[in-house]
N, CA and C atoms as a LAMMPS dump frame, in Angstrom:
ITEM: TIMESTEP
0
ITEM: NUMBER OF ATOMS
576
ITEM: BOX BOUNDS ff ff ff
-5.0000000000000000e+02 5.0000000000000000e+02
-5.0000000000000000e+02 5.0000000000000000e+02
-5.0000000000000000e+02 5.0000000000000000e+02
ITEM: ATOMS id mol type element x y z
1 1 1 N 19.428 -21.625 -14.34
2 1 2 C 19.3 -21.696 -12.899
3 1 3 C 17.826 -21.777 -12.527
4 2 1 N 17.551 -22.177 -11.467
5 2 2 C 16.042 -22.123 -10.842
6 2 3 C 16.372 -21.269 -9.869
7 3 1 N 15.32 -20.415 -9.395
8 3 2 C 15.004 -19.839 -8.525
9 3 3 C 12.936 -19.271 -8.455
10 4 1 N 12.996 -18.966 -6.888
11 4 2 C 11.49 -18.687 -6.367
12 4 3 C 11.634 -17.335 -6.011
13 5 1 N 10.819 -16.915 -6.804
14 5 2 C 11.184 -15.322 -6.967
15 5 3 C 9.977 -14.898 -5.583
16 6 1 N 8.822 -15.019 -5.938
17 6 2 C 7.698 -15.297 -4.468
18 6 3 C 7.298 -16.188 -3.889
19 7 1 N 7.537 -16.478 -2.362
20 7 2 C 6.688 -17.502 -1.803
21 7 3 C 5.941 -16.525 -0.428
22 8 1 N 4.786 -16.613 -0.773
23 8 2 C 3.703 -15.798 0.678
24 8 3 C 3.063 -16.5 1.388
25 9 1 N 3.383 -16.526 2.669
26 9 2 C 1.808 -17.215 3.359
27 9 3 C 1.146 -15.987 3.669
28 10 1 N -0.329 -16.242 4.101
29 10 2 C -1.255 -14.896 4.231
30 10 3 C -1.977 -15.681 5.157
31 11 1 N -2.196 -15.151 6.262
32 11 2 C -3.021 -15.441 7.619
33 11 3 C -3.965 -14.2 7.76
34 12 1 N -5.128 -14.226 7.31
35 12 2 C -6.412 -13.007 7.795
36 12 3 C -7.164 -13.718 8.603
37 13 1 N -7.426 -12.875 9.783
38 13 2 C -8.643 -13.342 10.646
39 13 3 C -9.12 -12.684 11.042
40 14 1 N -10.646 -12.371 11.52
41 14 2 C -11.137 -11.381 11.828
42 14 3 C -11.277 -11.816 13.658
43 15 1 N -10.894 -10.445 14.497
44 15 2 C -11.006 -11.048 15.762
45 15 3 C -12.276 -10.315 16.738
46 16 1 N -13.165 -11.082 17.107
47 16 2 C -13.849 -11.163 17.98
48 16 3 C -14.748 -10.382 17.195
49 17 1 N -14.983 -9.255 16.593
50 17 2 C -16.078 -8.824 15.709
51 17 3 C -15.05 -8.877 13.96
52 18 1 N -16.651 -8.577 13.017
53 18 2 C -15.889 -8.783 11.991
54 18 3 C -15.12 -7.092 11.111
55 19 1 N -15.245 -6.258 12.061
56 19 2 C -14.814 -5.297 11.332
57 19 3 C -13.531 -4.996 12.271
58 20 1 N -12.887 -6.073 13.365
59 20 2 C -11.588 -5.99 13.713
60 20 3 C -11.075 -7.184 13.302
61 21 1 N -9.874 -6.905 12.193
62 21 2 C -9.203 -7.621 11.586
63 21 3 C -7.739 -7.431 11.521
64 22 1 N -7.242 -8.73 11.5
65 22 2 C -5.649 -9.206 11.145
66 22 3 C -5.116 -9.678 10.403
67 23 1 N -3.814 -9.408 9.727
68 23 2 C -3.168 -9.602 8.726
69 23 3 C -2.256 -9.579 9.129
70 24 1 N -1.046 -11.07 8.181
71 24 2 C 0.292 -11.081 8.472
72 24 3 C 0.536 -11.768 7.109
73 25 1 N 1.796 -11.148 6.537
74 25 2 C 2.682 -12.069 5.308
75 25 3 C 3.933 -11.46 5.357
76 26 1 N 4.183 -12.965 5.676
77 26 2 C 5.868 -12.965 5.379
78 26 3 C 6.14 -13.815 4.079
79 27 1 N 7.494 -13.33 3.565
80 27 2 C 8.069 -13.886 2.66
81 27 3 C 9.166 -14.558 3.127
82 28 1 N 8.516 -15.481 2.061
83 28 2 C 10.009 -16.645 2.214
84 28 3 C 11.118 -16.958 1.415
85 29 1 N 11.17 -16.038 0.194
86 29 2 C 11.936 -16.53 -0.838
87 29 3 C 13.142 -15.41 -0.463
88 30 1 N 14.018 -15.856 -1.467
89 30 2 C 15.254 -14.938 -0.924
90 30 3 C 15.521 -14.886 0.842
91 31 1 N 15.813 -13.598 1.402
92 31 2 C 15.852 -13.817 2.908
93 31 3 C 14.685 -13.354 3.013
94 32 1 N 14.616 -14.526 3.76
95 32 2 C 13.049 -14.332 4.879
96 32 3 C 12.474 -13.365 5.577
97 33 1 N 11.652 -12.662 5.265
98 33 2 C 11.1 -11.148 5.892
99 33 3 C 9.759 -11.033 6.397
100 34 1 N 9.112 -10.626 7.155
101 34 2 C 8.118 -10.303 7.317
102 34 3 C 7.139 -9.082 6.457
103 35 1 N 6.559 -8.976 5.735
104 35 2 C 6.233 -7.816 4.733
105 35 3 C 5.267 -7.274 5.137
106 36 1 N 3.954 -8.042 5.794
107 36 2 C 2.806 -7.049 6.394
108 36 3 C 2.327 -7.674 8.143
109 37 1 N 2.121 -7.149 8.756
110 37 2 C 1.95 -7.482 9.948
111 37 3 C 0.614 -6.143 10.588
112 38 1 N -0.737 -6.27 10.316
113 38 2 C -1.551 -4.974 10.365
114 38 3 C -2.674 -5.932 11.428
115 39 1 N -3.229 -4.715 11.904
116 39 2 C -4.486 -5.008 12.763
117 39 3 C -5.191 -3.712 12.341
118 40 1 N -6.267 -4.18 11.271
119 40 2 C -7.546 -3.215 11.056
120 40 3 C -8.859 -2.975 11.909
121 41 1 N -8.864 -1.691 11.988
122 41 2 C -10.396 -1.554 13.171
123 41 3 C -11.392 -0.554 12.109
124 42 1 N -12.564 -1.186 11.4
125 42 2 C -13.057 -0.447 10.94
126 42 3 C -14.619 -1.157 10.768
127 43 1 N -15.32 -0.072 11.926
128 43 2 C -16.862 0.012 12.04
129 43 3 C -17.659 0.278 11.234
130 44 1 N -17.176 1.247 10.275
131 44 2 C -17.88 2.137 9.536
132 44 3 C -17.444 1.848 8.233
133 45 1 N -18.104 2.145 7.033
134 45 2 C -17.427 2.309 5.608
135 45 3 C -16.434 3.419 5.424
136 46 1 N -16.955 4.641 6.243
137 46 2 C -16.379 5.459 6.222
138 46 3 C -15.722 6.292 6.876
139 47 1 N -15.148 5.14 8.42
140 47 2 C -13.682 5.272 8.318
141 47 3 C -13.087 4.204 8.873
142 48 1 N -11.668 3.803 8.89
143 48 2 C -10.843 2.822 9.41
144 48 3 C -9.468 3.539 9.344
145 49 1 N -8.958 2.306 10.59
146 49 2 C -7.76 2.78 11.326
147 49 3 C -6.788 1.571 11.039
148 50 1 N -5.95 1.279 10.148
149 50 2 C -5.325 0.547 10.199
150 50 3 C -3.687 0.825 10.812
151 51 1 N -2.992 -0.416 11.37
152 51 2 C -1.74 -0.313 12.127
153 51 3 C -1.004 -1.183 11.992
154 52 1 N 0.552 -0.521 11.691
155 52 2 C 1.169 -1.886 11.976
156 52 3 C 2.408 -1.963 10.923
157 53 1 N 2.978 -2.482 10.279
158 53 2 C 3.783 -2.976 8.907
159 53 3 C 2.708 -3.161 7.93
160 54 1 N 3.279 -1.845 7.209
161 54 2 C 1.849 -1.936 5.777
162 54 3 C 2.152 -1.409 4.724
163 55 1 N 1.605 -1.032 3.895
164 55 2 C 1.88 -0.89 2.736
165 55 3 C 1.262 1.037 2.171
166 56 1 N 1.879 1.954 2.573
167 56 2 C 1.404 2.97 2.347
168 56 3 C 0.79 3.09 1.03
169 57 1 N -0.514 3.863 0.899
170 57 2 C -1.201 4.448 -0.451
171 57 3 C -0.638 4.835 -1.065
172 58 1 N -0.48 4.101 -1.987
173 58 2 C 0.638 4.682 -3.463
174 58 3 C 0.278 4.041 -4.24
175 59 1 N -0.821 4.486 -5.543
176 59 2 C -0.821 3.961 -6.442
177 59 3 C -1.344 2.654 -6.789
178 60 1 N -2.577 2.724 -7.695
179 60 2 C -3.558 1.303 -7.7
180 60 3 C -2.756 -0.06 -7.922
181 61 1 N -1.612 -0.369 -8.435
182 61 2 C -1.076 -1.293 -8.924
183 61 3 C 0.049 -1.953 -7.68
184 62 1 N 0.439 -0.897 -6.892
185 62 2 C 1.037 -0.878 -5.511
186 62 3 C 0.018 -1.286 -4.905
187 63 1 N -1.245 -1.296 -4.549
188 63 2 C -2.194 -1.707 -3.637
189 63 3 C -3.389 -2.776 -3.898
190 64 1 N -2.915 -3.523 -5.415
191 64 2 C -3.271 -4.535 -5.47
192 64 3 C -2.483 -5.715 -5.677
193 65 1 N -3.2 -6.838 -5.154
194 65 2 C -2.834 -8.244 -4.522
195 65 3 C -1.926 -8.328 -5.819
196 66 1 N -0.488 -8.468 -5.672
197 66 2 C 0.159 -9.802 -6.654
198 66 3 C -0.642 -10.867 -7.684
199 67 1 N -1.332 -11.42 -7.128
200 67 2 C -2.084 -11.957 -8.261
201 67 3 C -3.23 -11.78 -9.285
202 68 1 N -3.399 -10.368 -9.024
203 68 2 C -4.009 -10.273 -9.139
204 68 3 C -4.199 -8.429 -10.324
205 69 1 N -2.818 -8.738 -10.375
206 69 2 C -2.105 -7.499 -10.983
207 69 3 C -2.228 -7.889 -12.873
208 70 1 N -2.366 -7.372 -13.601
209 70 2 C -2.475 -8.005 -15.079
210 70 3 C -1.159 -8.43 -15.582
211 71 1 N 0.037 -8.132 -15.358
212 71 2 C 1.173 -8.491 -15.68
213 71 3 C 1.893 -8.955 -14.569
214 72 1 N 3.08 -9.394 -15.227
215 72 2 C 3.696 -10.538 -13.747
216 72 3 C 4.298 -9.354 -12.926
217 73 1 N 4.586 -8.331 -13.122
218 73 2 C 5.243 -7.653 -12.019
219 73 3 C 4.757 -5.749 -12.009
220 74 1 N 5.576 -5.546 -10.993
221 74 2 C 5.181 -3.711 -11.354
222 74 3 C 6.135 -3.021 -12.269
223 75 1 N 5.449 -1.978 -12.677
224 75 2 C 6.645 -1.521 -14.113
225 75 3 C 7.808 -0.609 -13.04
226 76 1 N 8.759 -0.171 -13.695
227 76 2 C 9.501 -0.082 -13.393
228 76 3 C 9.562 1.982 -12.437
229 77 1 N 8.888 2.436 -13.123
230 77 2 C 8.611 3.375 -12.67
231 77 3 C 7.962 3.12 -11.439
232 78 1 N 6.716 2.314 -11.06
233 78 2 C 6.305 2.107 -9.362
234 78 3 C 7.418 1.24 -8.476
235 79 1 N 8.177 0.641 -9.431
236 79 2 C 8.924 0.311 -7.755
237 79 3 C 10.116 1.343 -7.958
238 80 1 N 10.761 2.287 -8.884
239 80 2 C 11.322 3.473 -8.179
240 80 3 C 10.612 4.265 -7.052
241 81 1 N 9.158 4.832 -7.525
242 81 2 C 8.94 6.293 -6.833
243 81 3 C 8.265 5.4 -5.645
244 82 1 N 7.747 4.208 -5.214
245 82 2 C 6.892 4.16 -4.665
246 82 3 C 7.582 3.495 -3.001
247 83 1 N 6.503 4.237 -2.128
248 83 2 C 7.432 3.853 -0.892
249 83 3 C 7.667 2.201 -0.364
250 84 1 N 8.269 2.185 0.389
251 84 2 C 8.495 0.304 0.632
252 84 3 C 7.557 0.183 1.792
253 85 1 N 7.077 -1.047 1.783
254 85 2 C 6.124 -0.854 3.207
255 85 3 C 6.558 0.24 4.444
256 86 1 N 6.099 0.353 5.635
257 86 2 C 6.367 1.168 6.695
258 86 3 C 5.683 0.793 7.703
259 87 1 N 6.357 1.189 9.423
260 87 2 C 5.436 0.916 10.387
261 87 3 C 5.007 2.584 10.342
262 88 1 N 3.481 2.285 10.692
263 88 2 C 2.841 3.151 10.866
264 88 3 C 1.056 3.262 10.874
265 89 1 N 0.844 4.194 10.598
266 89 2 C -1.166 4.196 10.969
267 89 3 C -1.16 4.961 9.378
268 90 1 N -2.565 4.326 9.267
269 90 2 C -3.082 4.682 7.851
270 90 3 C -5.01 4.97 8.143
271 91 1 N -5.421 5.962 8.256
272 91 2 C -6.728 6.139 8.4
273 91 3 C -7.29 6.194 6.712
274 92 1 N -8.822 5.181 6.613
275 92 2 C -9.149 5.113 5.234
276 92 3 C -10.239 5.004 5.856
277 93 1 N -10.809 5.574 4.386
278 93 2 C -12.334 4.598 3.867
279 93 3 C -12.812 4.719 2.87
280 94 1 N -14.693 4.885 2.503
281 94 2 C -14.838 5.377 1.217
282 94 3 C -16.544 5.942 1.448
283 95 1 N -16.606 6.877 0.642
284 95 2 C -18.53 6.976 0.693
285 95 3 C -18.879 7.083 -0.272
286 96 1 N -20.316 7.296 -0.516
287 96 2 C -21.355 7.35 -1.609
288 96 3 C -21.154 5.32 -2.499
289 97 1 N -21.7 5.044 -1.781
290 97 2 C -21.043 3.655 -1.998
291 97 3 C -19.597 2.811 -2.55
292 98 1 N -18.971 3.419 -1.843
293 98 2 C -17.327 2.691 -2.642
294 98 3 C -16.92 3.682 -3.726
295 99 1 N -17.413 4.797 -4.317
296 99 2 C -17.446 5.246 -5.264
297 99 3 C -16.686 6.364 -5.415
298 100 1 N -15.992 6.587 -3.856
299 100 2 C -15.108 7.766 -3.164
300 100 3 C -14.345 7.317 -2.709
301 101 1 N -13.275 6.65 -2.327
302 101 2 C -12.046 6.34 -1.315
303 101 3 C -11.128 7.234 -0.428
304 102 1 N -10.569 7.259 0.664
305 102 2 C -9.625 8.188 1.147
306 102 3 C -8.775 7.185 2.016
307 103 1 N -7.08 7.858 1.925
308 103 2 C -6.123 7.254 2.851
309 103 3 C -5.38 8.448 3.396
310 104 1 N -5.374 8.327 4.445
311 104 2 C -3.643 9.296 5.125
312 104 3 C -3.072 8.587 6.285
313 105 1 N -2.163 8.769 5.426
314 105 2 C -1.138 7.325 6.36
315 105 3 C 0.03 8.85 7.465
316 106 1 N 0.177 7.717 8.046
317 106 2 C 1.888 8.604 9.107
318 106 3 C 2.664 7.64 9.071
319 107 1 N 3.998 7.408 9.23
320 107 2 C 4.59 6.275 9.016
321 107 3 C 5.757 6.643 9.322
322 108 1 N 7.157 5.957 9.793
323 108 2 C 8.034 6.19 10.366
324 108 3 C 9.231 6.739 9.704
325 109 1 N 9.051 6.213 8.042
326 109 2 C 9.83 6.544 6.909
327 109 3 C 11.12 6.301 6.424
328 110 1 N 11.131 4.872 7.45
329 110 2 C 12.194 3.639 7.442
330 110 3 C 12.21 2.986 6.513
331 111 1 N 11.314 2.013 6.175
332 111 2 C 10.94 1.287 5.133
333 111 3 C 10.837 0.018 5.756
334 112 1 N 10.657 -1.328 4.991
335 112 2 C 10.663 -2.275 6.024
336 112 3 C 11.643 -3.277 6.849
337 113 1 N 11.04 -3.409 7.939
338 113 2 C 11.84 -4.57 8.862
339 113 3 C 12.551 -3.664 9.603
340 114 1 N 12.946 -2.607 9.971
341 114 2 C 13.414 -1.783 10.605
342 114 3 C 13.066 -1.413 12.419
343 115 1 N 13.874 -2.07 13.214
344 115 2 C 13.46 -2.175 14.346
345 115 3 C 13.584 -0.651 14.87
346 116 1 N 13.924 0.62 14.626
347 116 2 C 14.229 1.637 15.16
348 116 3 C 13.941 2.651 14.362
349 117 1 N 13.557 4.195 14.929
350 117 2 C 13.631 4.948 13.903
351 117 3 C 14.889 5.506 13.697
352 118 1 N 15.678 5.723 12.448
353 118 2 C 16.712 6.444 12.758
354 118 3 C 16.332 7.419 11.859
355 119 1 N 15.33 8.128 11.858
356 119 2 C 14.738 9.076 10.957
357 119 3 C 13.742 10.039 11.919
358 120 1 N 13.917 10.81 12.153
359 120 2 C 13.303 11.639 12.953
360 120 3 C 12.097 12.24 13.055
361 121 1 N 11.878 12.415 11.067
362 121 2 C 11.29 12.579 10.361
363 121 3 C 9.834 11.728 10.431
364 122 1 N 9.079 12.362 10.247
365 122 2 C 7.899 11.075 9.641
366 122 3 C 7.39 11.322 8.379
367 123 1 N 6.773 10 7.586
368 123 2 C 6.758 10.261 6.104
369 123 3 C 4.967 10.355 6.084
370 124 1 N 4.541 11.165 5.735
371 124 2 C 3.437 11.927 5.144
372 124 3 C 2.546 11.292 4.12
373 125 1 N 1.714 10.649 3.773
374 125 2 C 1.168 9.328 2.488
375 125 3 C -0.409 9.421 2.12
376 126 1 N -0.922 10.39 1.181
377 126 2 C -2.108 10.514 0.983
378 126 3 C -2.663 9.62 -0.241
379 127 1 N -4.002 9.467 -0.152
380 127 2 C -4.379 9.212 -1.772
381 127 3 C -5.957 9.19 -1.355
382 128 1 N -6.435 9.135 -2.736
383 128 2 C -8.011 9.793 -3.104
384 128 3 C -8.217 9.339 -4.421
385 129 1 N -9.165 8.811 -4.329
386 129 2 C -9.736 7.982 -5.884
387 129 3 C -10.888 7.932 -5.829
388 130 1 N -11.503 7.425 -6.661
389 130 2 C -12.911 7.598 -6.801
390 130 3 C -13.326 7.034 -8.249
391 131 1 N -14.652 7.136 -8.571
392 131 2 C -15.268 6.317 -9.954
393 131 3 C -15.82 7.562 -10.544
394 132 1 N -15.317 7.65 -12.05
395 132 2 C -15.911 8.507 -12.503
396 132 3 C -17.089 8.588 -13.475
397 133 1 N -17.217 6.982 -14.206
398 133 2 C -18.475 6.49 -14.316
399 133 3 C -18.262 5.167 -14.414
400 134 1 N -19.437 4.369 -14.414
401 134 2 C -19.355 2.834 -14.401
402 134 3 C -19.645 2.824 -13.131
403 135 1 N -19.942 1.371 -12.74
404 135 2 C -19.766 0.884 -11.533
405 135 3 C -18.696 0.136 -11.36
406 136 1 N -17.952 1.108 -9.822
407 136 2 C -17.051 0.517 -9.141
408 136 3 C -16.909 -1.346 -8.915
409 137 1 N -16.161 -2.133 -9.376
410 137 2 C -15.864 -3.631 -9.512
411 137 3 C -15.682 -3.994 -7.776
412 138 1 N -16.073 -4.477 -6.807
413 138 2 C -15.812 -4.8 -6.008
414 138 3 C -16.748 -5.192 -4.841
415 139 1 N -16.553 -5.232 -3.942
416 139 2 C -17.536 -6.158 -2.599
417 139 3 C -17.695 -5.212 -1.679
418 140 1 N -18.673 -5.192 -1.001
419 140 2 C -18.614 -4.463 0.362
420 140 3 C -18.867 -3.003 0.356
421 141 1 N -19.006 -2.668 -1.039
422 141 2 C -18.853 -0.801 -1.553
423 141 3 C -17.515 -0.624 -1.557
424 142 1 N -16.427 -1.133 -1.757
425 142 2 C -15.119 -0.716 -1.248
426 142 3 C -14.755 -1.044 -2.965
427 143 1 N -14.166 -0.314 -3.563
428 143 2 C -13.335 -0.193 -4.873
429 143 3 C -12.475 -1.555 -4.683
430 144 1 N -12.579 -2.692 -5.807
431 144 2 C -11.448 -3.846 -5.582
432 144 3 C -10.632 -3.346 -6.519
433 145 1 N -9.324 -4.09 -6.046
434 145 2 C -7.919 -3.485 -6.384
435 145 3 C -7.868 -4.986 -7.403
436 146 1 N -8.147 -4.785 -8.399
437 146 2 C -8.03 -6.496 -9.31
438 146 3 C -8.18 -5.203 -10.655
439 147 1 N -6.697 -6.004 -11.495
440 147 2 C -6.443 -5.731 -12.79
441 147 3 C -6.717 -6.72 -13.26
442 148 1 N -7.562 -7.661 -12.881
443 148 2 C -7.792 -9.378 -13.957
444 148 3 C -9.405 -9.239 -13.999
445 149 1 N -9.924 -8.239 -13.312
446 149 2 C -11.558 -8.28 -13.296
447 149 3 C -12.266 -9.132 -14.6
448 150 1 N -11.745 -8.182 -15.866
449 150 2 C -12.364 -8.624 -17.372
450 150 3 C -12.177 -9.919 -17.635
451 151 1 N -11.235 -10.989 -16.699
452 151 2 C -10.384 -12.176 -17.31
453 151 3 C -12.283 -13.331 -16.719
454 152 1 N -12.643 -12.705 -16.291
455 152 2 C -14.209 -13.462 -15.88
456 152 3 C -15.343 -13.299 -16.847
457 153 1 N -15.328 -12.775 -17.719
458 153 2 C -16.1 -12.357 -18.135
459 153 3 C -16.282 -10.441 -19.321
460 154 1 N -17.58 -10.134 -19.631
461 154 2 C -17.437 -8.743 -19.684
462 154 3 C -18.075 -8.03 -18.195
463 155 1 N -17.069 -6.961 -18.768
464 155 2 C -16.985 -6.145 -17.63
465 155 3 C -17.518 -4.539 -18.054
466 156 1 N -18.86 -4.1 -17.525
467 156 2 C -19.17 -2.71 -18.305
468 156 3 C -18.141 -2.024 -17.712
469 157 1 N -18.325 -0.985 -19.186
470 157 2 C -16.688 0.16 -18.919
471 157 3 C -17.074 0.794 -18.143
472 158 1 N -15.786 1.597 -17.001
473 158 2 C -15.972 1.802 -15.912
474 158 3 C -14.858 2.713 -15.893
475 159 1 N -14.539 4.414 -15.569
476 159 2 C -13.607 4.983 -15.339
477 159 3 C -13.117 5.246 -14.159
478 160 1 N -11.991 4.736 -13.377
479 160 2 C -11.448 5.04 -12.016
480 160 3 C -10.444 6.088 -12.165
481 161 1 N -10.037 7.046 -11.005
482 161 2 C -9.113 7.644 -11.196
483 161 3 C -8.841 7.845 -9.581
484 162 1 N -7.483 7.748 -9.669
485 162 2 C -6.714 8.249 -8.115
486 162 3 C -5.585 9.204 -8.549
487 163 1 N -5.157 9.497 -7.303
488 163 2 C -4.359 10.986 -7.03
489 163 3 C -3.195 10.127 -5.476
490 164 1 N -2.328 10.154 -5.854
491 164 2 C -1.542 10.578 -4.388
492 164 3 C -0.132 10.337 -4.576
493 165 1 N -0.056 10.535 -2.954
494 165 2 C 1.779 11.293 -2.728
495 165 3 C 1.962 10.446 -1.385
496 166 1 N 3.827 10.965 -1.227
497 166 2 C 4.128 11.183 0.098
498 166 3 C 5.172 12.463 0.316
499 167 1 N 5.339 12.884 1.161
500 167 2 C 7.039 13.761 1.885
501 167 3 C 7.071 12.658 2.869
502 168 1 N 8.449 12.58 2.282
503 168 2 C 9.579 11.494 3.584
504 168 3 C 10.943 12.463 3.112
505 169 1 N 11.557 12.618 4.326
506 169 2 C 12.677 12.937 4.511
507 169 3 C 13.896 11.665 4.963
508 170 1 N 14.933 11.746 4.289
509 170 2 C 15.656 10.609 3.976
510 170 3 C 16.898 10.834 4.028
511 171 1 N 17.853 9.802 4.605
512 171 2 C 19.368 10.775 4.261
513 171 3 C 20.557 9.525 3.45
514 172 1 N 20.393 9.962 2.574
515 172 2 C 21.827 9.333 1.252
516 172 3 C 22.991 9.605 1.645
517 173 1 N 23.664 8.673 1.134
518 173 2 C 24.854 8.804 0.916
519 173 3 C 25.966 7.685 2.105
520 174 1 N 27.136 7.253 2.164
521 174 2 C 28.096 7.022 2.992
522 174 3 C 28.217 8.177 3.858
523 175 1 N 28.258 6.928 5.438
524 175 2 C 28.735 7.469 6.589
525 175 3 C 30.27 8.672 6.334
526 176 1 N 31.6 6.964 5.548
527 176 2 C 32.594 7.692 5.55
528 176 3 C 33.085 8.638 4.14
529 177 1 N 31.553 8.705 3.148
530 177 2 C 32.104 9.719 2.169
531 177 3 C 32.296 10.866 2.107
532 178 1 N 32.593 11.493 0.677
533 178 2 C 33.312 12.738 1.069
534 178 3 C 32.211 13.567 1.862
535 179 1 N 30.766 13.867 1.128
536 179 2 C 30.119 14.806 1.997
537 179 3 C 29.601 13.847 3.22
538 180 1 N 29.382 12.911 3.537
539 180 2 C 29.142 12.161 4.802
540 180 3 C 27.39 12.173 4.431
541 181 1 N 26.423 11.263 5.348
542 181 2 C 25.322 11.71 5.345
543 181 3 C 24.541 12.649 4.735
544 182 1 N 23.543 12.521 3.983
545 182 2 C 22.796 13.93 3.241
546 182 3 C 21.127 14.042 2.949
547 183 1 N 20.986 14.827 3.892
548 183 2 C 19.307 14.312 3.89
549 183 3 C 19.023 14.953 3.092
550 184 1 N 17.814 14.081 2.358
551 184 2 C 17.336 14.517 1.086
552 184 3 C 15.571 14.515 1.455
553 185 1 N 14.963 15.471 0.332
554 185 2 C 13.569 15.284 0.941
555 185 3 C 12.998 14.983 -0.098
556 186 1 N 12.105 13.876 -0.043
557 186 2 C 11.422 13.234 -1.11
558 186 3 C 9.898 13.669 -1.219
559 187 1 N 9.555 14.3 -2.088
560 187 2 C 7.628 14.556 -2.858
561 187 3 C 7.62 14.035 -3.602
562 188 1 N 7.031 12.933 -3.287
563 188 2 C 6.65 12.335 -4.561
564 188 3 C 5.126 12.332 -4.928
565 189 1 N 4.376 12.579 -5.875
566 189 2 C 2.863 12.617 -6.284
567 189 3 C 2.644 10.898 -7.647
568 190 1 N 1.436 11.003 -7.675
569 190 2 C 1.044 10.056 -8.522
570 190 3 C -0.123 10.19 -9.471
571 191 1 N -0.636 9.515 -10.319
572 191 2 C -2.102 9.957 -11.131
573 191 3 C -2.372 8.494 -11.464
574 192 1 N -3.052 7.855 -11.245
575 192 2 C -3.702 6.527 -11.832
576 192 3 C -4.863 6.275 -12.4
């Protein structure tokens, strides 16, 4: 059989200054979805406000580009624990040149495409990384999210390490089964 497992368009523009920026990708393969839809406002290195349909902090391989990942897909353990996009706000940044990062997201704890909350709940989404020696690979002071860095060239060794989580509260199960509805509460942590 043939099939198109990804097709993305990606529209970034920066509007009216360059540290307010927009992002949109939808997918087209399978049914058609919208996957990120964000408007970033960030003055400073060290901090920004991003909004919108995004991709909560979870994990370096979760927060880098598809193509840019060293293998064709995520292992199987990040797309269990890891959350599905979300509408919501994510405050980040990083100091001591890129060499520190921070995220804390709020998020509705729907997952995506979800026009409503039916979760009352909101899901909770931290992470914190940083360089522990080497120099950080990337532009701007900002840590780049690229597992193909070395495929350019050598690359001096360089140790990164991140940390993070979320709590989302969630409810399993059938409407008409035996126990009906069952909210469950999810912690999940990470180490990268």
């Amino acid at each position: 059989s043939f099939g198109i497992p990804l097709a993305r368009l990606q529209v970034r523009a920066s509007l009216f200054r360059p540290w307010l920026r927009f992002f949109f990708q939808p997918e087209f393969s399978g049914t058609p979805r919208v996957l990120d839809l964000e408007l970033t406002i960030q003055p400073w290195q060290a901090l920004g406000l991003r909004v919108g349909q995004l991709q909560p902090a979870f994990s370096r391989a979760w927060l880098s580009p598809v193509p840019k990942l060293q293998f064709q897909g995520f292992t199987v353990a990040n797309t269990l624990f890891r959350p599905e996009r979300q509408a919501g706000a994510l405050l980040f940044g990083a100091f001591f040149g890129g060499r520190l990062e921070y995220f804390a997201g709020l998020f509705d704890g729907n997952g995506i495409n979800h026009a409503a909350n039916d979760n009352p709940q909101l899901m909770w989404n931290a992470r914190l990384a940083g360089t522990v020696f080497g120099t950080p690979p990337g532009n701007a002071g900002h840590v780049k999210y690229d597992e193909t860095v070395h495929l350019a060239g050598d690359v001096a060794p360089t140790l990164l390490v991140g940390i993070d989580g979320y709590i989302n509260r969630v409810t399993t199960g059938a409407p008409g089964g035996i126990l009906g509805p069952q909210p469950e509460e999810q912690q999940v942590a990470s180490a990268d």
